[in-house]
GUMAR-76102 format. One record per residue (C-alpha): residue in three letters; x, y, z. Coordinates in steps of 0.1 Angstrom, whole numbers, plus 5000, padded with zeros to 4 digits. Last residue first. Example, Ala and Ser with C-alpha at 12.3 -4.5 7.8 and 13.67 -1.06 7.14 Angstrom:
SER513749895071ALA512349555078
! end
This chain:
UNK584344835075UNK582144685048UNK579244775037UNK576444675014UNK574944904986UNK572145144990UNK568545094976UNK565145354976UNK561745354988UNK558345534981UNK555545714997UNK551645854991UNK548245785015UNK545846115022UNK545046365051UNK548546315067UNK548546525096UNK551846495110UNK552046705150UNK554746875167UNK553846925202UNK557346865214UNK560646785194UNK563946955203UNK563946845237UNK565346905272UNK562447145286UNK562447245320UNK560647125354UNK558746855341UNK561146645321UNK564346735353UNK563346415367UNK564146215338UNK567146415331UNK568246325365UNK567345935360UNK569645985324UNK572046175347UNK572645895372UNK572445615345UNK575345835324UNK577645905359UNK577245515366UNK578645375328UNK581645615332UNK581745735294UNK585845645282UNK587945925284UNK588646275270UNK586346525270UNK583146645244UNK582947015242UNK579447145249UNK576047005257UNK574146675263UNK578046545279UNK580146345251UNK582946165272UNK584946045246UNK587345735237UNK590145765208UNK591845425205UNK588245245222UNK586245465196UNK582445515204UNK580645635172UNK580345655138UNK580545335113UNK581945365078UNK580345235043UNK581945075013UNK581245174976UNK583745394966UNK586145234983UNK589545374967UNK588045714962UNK587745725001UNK591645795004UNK593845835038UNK590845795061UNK591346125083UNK593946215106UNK594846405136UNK598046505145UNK598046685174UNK598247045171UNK594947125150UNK592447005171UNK594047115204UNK591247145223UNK587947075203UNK586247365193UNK585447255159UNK583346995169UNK584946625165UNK583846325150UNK585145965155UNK585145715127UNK584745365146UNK587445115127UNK589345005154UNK591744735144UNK593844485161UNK591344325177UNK593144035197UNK593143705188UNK596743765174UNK595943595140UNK592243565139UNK592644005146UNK593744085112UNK591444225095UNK592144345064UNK592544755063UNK589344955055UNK589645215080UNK593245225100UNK592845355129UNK592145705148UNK590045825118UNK589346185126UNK586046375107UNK585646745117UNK582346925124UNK582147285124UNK580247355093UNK580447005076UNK582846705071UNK586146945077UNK588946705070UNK591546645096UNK593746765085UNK592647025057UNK592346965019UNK588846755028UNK587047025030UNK583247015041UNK579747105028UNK578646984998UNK581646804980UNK582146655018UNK578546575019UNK578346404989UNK581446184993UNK579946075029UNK577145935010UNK579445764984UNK581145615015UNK577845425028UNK576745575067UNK576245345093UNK575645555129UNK576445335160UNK574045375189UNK575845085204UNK573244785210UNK573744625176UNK576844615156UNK575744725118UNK576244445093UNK579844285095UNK582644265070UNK585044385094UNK583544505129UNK587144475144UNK586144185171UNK582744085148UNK585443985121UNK583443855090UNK585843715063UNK586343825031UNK585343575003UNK583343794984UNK581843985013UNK579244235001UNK578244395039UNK575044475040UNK573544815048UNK569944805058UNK570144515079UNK566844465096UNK564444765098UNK563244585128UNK561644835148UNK560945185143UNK562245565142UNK562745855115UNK565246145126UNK565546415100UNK569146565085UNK569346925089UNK573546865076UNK574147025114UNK571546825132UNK572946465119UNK576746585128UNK575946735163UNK574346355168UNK577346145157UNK579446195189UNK576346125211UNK576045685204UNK578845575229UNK577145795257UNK573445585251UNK570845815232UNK567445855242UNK564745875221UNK562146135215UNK558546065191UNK557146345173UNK553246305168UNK551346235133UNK547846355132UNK546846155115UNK547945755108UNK548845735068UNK550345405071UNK553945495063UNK554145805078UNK552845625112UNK554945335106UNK558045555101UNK557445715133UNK558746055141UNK561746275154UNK564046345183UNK567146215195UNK567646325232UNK571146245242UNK572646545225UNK570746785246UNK569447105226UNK570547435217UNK571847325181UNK568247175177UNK566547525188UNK568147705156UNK566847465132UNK563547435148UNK563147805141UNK562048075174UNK565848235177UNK565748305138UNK567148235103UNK567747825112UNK564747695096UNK566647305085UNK564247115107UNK561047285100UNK561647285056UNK562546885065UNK559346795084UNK557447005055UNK559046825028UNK559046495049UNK554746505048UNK554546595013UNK557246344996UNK554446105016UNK551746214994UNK554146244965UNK555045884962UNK551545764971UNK550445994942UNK553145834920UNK552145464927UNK548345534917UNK544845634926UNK543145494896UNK541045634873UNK537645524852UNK535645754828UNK532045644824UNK530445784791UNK528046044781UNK527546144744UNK525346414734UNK524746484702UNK523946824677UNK522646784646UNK524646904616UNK523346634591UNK526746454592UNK526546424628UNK527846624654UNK528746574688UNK528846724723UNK530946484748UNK529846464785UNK532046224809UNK531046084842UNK533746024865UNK533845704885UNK534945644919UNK538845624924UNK540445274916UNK543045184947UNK546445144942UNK547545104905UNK550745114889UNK551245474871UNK554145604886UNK556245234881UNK555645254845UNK557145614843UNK560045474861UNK560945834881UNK560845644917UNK562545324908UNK565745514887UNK565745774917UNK566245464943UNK569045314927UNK570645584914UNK570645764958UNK570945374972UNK573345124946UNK571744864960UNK569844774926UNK572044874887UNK568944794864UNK566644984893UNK563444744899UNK560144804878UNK556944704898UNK554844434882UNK555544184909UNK554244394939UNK550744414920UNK548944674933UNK545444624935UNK544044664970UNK539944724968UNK539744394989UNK541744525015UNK539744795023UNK538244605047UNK541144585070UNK543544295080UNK546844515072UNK549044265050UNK548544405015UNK548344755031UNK551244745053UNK553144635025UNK552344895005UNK553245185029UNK556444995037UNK557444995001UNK556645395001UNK558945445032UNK561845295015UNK561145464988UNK560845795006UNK564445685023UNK566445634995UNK565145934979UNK565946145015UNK569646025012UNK570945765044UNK572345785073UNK571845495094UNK571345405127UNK571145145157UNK569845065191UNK568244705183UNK565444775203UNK564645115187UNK566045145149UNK566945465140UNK566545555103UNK568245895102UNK567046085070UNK569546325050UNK568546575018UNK569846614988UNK567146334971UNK564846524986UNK565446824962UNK565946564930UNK562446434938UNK560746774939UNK562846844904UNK561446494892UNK557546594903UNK558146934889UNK558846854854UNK561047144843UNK561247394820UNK557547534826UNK557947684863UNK560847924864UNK559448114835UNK555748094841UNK553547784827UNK549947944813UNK551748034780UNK553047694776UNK550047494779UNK547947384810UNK544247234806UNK542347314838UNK539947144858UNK537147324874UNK535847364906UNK536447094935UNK538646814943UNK541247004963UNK543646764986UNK544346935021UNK547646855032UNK550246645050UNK550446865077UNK552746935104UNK552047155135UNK554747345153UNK553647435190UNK557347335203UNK559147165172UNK562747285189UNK561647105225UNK559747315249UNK556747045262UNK557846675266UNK558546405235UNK556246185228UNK557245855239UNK558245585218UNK556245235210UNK558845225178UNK555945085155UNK557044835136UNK558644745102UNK558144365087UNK559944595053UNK563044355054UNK565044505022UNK565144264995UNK562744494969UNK565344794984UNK564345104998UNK567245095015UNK569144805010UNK572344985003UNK574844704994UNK578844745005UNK581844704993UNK584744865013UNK582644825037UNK548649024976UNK547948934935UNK545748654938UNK542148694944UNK540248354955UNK536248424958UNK535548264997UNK533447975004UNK536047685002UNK538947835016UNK537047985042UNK535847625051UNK539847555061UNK540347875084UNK541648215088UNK541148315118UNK543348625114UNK544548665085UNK548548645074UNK549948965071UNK553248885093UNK553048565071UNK554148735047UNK557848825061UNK557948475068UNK557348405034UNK560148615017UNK562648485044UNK561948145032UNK560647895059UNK558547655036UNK561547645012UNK561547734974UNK563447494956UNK565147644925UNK563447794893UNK566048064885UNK563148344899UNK562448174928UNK558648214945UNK556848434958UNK552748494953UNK550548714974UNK546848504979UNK543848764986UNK540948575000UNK537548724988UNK534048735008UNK533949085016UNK537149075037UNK540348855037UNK544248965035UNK547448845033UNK547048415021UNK550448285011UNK551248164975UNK554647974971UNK556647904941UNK559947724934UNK558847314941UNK555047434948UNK553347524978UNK550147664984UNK549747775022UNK547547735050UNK549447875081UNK549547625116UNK553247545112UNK552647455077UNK549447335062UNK549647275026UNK547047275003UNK547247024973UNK549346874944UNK551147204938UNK552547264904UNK552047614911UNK549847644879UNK547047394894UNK546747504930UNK545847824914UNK543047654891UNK541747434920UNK541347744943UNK539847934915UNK541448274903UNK539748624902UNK543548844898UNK544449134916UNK542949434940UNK542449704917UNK539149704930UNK538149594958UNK534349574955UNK534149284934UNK531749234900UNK532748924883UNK534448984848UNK533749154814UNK535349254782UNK537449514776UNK540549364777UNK541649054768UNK544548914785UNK547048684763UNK549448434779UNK552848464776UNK554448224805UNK552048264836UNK551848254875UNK554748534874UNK551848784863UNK549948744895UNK552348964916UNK549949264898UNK548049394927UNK550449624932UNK552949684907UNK555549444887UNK558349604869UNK559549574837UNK562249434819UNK561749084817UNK558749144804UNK555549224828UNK552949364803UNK552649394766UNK550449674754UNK548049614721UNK545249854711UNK542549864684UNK542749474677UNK541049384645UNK538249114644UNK536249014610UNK533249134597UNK531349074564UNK527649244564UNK524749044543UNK521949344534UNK522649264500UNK523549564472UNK527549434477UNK528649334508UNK528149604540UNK531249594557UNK532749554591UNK536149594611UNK536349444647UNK536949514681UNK539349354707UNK541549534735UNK544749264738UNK547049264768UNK549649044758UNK551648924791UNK555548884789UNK557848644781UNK558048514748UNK556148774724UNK553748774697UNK551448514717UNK549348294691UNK545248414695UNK543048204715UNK541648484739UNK541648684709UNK539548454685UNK537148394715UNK536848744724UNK535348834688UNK533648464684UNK531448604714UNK530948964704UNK529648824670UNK526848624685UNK525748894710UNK525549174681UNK523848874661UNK521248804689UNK520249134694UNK519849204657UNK518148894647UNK519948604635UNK521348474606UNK525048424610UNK527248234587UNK530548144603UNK534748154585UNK537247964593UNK540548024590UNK544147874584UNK542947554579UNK544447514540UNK540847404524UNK539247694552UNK537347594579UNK533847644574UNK530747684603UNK527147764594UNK524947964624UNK521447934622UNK519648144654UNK516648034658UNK516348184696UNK517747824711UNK520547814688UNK520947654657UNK523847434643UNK526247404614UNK529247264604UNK531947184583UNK535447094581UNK537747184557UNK540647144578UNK540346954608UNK537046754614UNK537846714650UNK538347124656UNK535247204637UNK532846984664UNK534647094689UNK534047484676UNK530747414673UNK530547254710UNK531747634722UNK528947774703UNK526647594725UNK528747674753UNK528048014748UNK524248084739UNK521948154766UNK524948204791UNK526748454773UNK529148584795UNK528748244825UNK528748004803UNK531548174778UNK533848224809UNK533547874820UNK533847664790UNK537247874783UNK538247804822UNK539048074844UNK541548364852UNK539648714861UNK541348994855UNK541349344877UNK545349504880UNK546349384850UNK543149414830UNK540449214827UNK540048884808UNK542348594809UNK541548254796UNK542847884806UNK542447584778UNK539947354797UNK536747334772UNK539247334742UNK541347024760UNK539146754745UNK538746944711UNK542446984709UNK543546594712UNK545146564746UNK548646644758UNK548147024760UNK551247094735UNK550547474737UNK552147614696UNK550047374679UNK546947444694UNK547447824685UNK548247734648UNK544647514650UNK542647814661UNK541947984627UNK542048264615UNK538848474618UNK535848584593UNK532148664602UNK529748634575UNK526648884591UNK523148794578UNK519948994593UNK516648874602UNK514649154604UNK512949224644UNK515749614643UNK516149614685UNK519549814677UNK518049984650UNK519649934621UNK522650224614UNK525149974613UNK524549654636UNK527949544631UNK530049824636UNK527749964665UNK527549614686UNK531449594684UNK532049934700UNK529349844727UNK531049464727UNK534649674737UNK533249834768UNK535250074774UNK537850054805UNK538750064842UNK537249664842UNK534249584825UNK531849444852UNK530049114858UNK527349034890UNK524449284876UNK524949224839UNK524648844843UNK522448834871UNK519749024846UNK521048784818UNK520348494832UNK516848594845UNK515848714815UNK517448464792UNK514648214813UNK512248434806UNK513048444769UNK512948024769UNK509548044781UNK508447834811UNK508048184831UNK506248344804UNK503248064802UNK502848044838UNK502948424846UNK500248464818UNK498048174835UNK498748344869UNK497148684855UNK494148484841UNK493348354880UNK493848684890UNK491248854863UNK488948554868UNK489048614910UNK486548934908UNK487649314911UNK484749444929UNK482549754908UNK483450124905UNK480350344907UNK481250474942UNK485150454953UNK484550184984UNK486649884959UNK486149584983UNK489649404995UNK489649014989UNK491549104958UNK494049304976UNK494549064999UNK495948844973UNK497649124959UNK499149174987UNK500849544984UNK503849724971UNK504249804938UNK506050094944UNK508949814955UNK509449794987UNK507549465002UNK509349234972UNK512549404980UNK512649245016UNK516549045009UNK517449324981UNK519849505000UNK521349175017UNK520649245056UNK523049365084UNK519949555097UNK519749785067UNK522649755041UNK521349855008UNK517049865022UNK516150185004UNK518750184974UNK517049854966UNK514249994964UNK514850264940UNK516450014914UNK513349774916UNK511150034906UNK513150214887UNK513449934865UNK510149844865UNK508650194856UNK511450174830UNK509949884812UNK506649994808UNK506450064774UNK507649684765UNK506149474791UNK502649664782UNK503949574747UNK504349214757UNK500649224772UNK499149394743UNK500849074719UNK498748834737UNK500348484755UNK497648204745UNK499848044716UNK503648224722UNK505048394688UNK508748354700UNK509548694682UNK507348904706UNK508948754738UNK512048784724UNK511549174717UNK509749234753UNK513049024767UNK515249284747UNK513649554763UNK513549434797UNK517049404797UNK518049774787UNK515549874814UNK517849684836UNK520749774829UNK519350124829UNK517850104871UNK521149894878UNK523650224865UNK525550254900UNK526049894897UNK524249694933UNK526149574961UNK528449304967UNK526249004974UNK523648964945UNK522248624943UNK519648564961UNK517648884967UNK518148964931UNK516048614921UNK513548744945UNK513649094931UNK513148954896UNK509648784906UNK508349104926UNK509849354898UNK507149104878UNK504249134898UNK503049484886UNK503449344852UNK501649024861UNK498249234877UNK498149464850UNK497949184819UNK495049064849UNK493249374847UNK492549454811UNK492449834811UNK493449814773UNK496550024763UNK495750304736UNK498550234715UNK502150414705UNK504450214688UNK506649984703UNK505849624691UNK504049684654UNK500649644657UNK499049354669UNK498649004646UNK501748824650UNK501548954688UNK498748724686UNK495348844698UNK493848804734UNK493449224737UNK491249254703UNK492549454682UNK490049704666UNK490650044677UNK488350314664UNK486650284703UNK489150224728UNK490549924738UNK487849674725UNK486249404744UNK483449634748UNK482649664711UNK481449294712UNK478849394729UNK478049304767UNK475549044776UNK472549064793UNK471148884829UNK471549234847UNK474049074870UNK475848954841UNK476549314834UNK478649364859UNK480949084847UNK481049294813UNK481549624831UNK484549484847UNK486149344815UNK485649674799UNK487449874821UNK487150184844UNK483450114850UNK480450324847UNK477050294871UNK473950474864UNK471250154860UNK467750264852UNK467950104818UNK471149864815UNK473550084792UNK476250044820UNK478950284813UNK482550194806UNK484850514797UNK485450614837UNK487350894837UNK490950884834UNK493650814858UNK495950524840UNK496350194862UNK499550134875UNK499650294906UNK495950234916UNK496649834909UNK498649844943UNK495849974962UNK495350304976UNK496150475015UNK499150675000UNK501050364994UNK500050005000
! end
């Protein structure tokens, strides 16, 4: 209600009341024919045929054909016809509720034009659909009042933007200056005298026109098209379709109901197929290929199939499937389809495939829509014209009128062209984005999801982003969701209004980018607030903020019966205090991506990041520890992954689980290295056998698959078939290559007083710290660190381990890892000769080709003794691989324990210390650290180790002090630290024997 009167009082003309009753003695007149007919009835007569008539002199009846009215938009003498009144005033109702819904960042300043604009057209597709039962008068009340709509919706939404915490439009329907019931309304009797009750036919007739216009095809382009233009902006630009609408529309009337022809010309996209290598057959990838729109500062990255849904969603992926349909016929291909609004359209590539060329006949809303479409789509596709950089492209096109017919040519020109982000330039805010590709193209002009912050970066998808890092999901570090590739990282700086802005770093040479780089922690300063899991998945994603030995790890003989080690957890203030560890959040939503060389930056395309994230592990140093047997070895993070990823796979062919069943890797079928044992070769050659990767696990559920095809005749097909994957060898692999990547990153973050790295050189020596094989290699979650404690023989190696960052996994029965290779030597267990680790001694095994690695790395073997690593020096107080000799004299002879000393060892330089005279000699034997009976130590948990054997009652007293001393301060470098593994991944490697 306003002002006291009904809702129909607002809409209905003031004039006087043109409908008298002729029935003698009756005086009463009526503002519409319909009313004075029912009141008639009363009388018992009938009304003339002239009442049915707008206005006398005009003959069309209101239930005729639009085909038979006058032409839409010319002036007429609307009928008072109640009901058509009744939709019309419902109608802001029905597009306020679908406003209510969907808009969420405000209205446009121009919402009252757009949609006047849109009301338009849907009056014009109304009238061209030629409805049975829907009258022509009704479409052209639609049509004249358009703007009364408009402004009606516009106005009150203005009233009720950001009352009460609500969406603007959420109570539209009661604000509109339509308001009222119209329910009640009808119930309500007109009091003005001479003016009879509005009876239930008119409603009842007003429903019937609602239900045949809401299940036509133009009020379902209405709706569409009003969130369309409402929820999409052009970016700090023109419009380029209003330029493009003017050169091929002409001097026709923009609304012009002839059919019009316009031959629209483009080369074709076949050279630009040839140039991305996408790895499937070009019609399969056209739906994925990744498109830019926007500007540097505003774009929006999506899918091709995406951006033409949601732009032209009455027509675009229909036109898409055209172009599949060209792309599998190849050159000289044909074919031809119509759209939903009779539309033809007839498709031709060229003899020689370098273009194509499409017959339009359409209407002239249609056609301007049409030829906008192939006018981004030809840019958006177009070859890059430079290497590195990114083309930003504003479209238009050139147009013709050919010959004396009313067909038009057109083809698409580019009035500007800037390239963006060389090598040479810099990157501004909001722009960081621009690493993520190669040389892809941007098209400007055209438009992209509405935001408020403007300026503010690239629209991206979670699965897209996660996508061009080369990341396999989202990482949780330390508590921070991250995306992490091998030399890129995106860290989350800012959320409001629904959007998550990302801020991208990452290594311009394409190296390994750690989780504790100095340009991420200085991120993670901005990092939001309560920022958690869900918001990832609700928000809008805006980026621009022996002398012979075998290595049997990982080995297919290696004993893989592995155990829990039944450790503690560690107690509270160790290095990994109120660190968590994640293995990831895996994202299987929103759309799937085909990636070709323009959408792979610099440091990202040139290499395959799977083998680069294998060749960084493969630097790094794992400490298997076994428990009960008290021994270690060193051995290279590849080795140890495999290792890992055998256990995985044994635990699941033996583990009595119902999952069993759905096992279906075939232990026989896997690949073994040609040259086995050999540990860091051995291992890789496993891991990187492209028929190892793709053994099957477990299968993954079915995906259903739509193909559009098209038959000889031009009709359109669809196809849907079942799609069947596997979760396979290589995802184990890099589900576990997750979980020690982030262990690692914590382990080596030595850049301030509150890193792991830099708590571990502060800790006791006797407390080993780490986690469970078993629990990496069956996927528990969370993962907890476990602590051991170290006997006084076993401490000299442990300042060496921390100093190389080398992690700590523990279990039982790992067997012999590192055998020795005999061949007719004989086993001394006096000396150690030819013997597997000694058990019970905290000894460290470490193969010579290891120790190789890590001098080339870090030490110096030019001085005497050798520097192994930063402050660590390696003395040999025997003779190393000499024959034993010790069956002779009875008496070992030999001691071949390495011992290693810190760097502020008394006297280290002035006594003549000595290191193994030549490792080049036995490349492939192995040494044993720890307790030497020629060179004893006393290692203490801190500072410089003293001479002399460990006095067996001073270590049982200080372990039971330590114990004591748990709950009053903290002695370990592990505490809280907890492995969330959200998914299964692992693999194993080989070393060679050893001898000693």
């Amino acid at each position: 209600m306003q002002g006291g009167l009904p809702r129909r009082h607002f809409l209905l003309p003031r004039r006087a009341r043109g409908f008298p009753c002729t029935y003698p003695g009756c005086d009463k007149a009526f503002h519409r024919a319909d009313a004075l007919a029912r009141h008639a009835q009363q009388h018992g007569t009938e009304v003339t045929n002239s009442a049915r008539t707008y206005r006398a002199g005009l003959e069309t009846p209101i239930d005729s054909n639009p085909a038979e009215d006058t032409a839409l938009g010319t002036s007429l003498d609307i009928p008072h016809h109640y009901a058509m009144y009744m939709y019309v005033s419902r109608l802001p109702d029905e597009l306020a509720a679908v406003l209510s819904e969907s808009i969420s960042i405000g209205k446009p300043s121009d919402l009252s034009a757009i949609l006047s604009r849109i009301l338009e057209e849907f009056a014009v597709r109304l009238w061209l659909a030629r409805i049975p039962d829907l009258p022509g008068s009704l479409i052209n009340l639609i049509y004249q009042q358009r703007k009364l709509i408009a402004d009606s919706i516009a106005k009150a939404f203005d009233t009720n933007e950001n009352v009460d915490g609500e969406n603007g439009l959420q109570r539209l329907e009661n604000k509109t200056p339509f308001t009222g019931n119209i329910r009640e309304d009808r119930r309500r009797d007109d009091k003005t005298p001479g003016v009879e009750t509005v009876e239930s036919a008119d409603y009842r007739q007003s429903l019937q026109y609602s239900a045949i216009i809401s299940s036509s095809p133009a009020y379902k382009w209405l709706l569409k098209s009003v969130l369309n233009r409402i929820n999409l902006v052009t970016p700090d630009t023109e419009d380029a379709r209003t330029r493009i609408r003017e050169q091929i529309l002409g001097n026709s009337p923009e609304f012009d109901l002839e059919a019009h022809i316009v031959m629209f010309r483009a080369p074709w996209i076949a050279k630009f197929f040839d140039t991305q290598n996408y790895g499937v057959p070009d019609h399969e990838a056209l739906d994925h290929i990744i498109v830019l729109t926007g500007t540097s500062r505003q774009a929006w990255a999506t899918t091709c199939r995406e951006y033409m849904q949601t732009v032209w969603p009455d027509f675009g992926v229909q036109i898409l499937d055209l172009h599949k349909s060209l792309l599998r016929h190849g050159p000289g291909g044909h074919s031809i389809d119509l759209l939903s609004d009779r539309t033809h359209l007839d498709a031709m590539i060229s003899q020689d495939g370098a273009s194509y060329t499409v017959c339009v006949k359409a209407n002239a809303p249609s056609i301007a829509g049409i030829i906008e479409l192939f006018i981004w789509f030809s840019t958006a596709l177009s070859s890059a014209v430079v290497t590195k950089g990114i083309i930003n492209q504003y479209p238009s096109c050139e147009a013709f009128q050919f010959g004396s017919s009313a067909t038009r040519l057109c083809w698409p020109t580019c009035d500007s062209v800037e390239i963006l982000h060389t090598p040479t330039t810099s990157i501004g805010a909001g722009e960081c984005w621009a690493n993520l590709f190669h040389s892809p193209v941007l098209v400007k002009g055209y438009p992209i999801p509405r935001r408020l912050d403007q300026g503010s970066g690239l629209e991206i998808s979670l699965s897209l982003m996660v996508q061009l890092t080369n990341a396999r999901n989202i990482s949780i570090f330390s508590g921070y969701i991250l995306i992490k590739g091998y030399s890129t990282i995106l860290v989350p700086t800012g959320q409001r209004g629904g959007l998550l802005f990302w801020h991208m770093v990452f290594n311009e040479d394409g190296n390994y980018i750690s989780y504790t780089d100095a340009q991420v922690k200085r991120l993670l300063q901005e990092y939001p607030k309560n920022l958690t899991v869900n918001d990832l998945e609700t928000s809008r994603h805006i980026l621009g903020w022996c002398a012979n030995v075998r290595n049997y790890t990982g080995s297919r003989d290696a004993d893989y019966s592995i155990n829990w080690s039944q450790l503690k957890q560690p107690g509270s203030g160790c290095a990994f205090d109120k660190i968590t560890i994640t293995g990831g959040m895996f994202v299987t939503g929103g759309v799937s991506a085909a990636i070709g060389k323009r959408d792979k930056a610099i440091h990202i395309r040139a290499r395959d990041d799977y083998t680069m994230r294998l060749k960084w592990i493969s630097k790094k140093f794992v400490v298997l520890y076994d428990v009960r047997e008290r021994r270690a070895w060193l051995v290279d993070g590849a080795s140890a992954l495999l290792h890992l990823v055998r256990a995985s796979l044994k635990q699941d062919l033996v583990d009595p689980n119902p999952f069993k069943s759905l096992f279906l890797y075939d232990e026989s079928a896997l690949q073994e290295a040609p040259h086995p044992y050999t540990g860091r070769a051995a291992s890789i050659s496993v891991l990187t056998n492209e028929h190892n990767m793709s053994l099957p696990i477990y299968a993954k559920p079915q995906i259903l698959k739509e193909e559009i095809v098209f038959d000889e005749q031009g009709s359109r097909k669809r196809i849907l078939s079942n799609v069947k994957t596997n979760y396979c060898l290589k995802d184990r692999i890099e589900n576990i290559c997750d979980v020690l990547e982030q262990i690692m990153a914590h382990q080596a973050d030595v850049s301030a007083e509150n890193g792991v790295g830099f708590k571990i050189k502060h800790s006791t020596r006797r407390q080993l710290e780490g986690f469970d094989f078993i629990d990496i290699a069956t996927d528990e979650d969370p993962l907890w660190p476990r602590v051991a404690t170290l006997k006084a023989s076993g401490r000299g190696w442990v300042d060496f381990t921390r100093t190389i960052h080398a992690i700590t996994l523990f279990g039982t029965g790992f067997g012999d890892l590192i055998r020795p290779v005999r061949e007719g030597a004989t086993a001394c267990t006096n000396c150690c000769a030819n013997t597997e680790a000694p058990k019970g001694q905290d000894y460290l095994a470490v193969c010579v080709s290891e120790l190789q690695y890590i001098l080339q790395k870090w030490g110096n073997d030019h001085t005497s003794p050798w520097k192994l690593a930063d402050g660590i020096y390696w003395h040999s107080p025997d003779q190393t691989f000499d024959p034993c000799q010790c069956a002779k004299l009875n008496i070992a002879r030999h001691d071949r324990i390495q011992v290693l000393l810190p760097a502020t060892f008394p006297k280290l330089w002035g006594r003549d210390l000595k290191s193994p005279p030549n490792l080049q000699s036995t490349p492939q034997g192995a040494l044993l650290f720890g307790h030497s009976w020629r060179f004893p130590l006393r290692w203490s948990d801190r500072g410089v180790p003293e001479e002399g054997h460990p006095d067996p009652d001073m270590e049982e007293m200080e372990s039971s002090f330590n114990d004591k001393e748990k709950n009053i301060q903290p002695v370990f470098w592990f505490d809280e630290c907890r492995v969330s593994v959200n998914g299964p991944g692992y693999h194993w490697r080989k070393i060679k024997g050893y001898v000693v």
